[in-house]
C-alpha positions in Angstrom: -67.1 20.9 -76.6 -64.4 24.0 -76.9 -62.8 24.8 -73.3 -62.7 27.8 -71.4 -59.6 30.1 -72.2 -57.1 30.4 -69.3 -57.5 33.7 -67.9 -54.4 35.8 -68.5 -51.1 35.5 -66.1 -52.0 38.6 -63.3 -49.4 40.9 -63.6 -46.9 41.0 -59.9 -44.7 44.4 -60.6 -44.1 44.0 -57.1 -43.6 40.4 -56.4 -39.7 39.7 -56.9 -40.3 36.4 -57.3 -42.1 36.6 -60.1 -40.7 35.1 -63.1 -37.8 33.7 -61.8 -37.3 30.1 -61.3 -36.0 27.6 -58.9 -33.3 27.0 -60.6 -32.2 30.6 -61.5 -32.6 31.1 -58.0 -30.1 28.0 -57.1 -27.5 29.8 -59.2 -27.8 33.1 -58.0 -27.6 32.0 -54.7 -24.4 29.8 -55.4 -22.8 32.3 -57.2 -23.4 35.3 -54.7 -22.4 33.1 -51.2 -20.7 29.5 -52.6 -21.9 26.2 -52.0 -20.3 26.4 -48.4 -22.0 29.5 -47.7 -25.1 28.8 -49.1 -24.8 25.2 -47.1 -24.3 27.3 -43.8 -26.8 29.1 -44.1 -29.8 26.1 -45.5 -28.4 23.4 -43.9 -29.4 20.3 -46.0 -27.3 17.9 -47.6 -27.8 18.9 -51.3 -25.7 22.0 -50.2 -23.5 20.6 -48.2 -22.3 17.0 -49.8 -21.4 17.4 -53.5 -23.5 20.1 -54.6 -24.9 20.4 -58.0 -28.1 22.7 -59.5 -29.5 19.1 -60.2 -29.7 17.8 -56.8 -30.5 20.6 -55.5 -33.4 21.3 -57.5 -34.6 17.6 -57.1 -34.4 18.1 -53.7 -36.1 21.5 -53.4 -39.1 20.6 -56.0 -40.0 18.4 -53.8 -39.4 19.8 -50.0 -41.6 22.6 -50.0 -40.2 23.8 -46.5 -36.4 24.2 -48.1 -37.8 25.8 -51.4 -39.2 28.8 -48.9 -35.8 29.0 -47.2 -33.9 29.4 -50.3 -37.0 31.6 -51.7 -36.4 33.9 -48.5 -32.8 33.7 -48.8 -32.8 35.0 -52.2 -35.0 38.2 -51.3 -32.3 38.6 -49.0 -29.4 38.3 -51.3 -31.9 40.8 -53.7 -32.2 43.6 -50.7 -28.6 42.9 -49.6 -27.7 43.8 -53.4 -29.9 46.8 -54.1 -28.7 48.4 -50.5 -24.4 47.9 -51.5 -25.3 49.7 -54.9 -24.9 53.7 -54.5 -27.8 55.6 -56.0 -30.1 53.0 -57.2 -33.3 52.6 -56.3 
């Protein structure tokens, strides 16, 4: 018995998340505000108490309320970014 192909990945040109992962979003978020900042503004403890990418993507894998706060703060760090640059678009 042969199984189905998968149908092919749908194309997102418009979805900013698309293609990036938790964790690249973790250090893109840590890098643009800090631990401290980024623990002010998602108050949980893998932010706040000896941060790593490790804990905090232990923590977000499996807290699906968090992941969607760091997921919105990213598209905010993203629109905060293109808006600084002159010209771009």
């Amino acid at each position: 018995m042969t199984q189905a192909p998968l149908p092919a990945p749908t194309a997102q040109p418009r979805n900013p998340l698309h293609g990036v992962t938790l964790e690249a979003m973790v250090v893109a978020l840590s890098e643009h505000f800090g631990w401290e900042g980024l623990g002010a503004r998602i108050p949980v403890r893998c932010f706040q108490s000896d941060p790593s990418v490790a804990s905090s993507l232990k923590f977000l894998r499996k807290t699906p309320w968090a992941r969607e706060k760091v997921e919105g703060l990213y598209l905010f760090m993203l629109r905060e970014q293109r808006r600084a640059a002159p010209g771009q678009r």
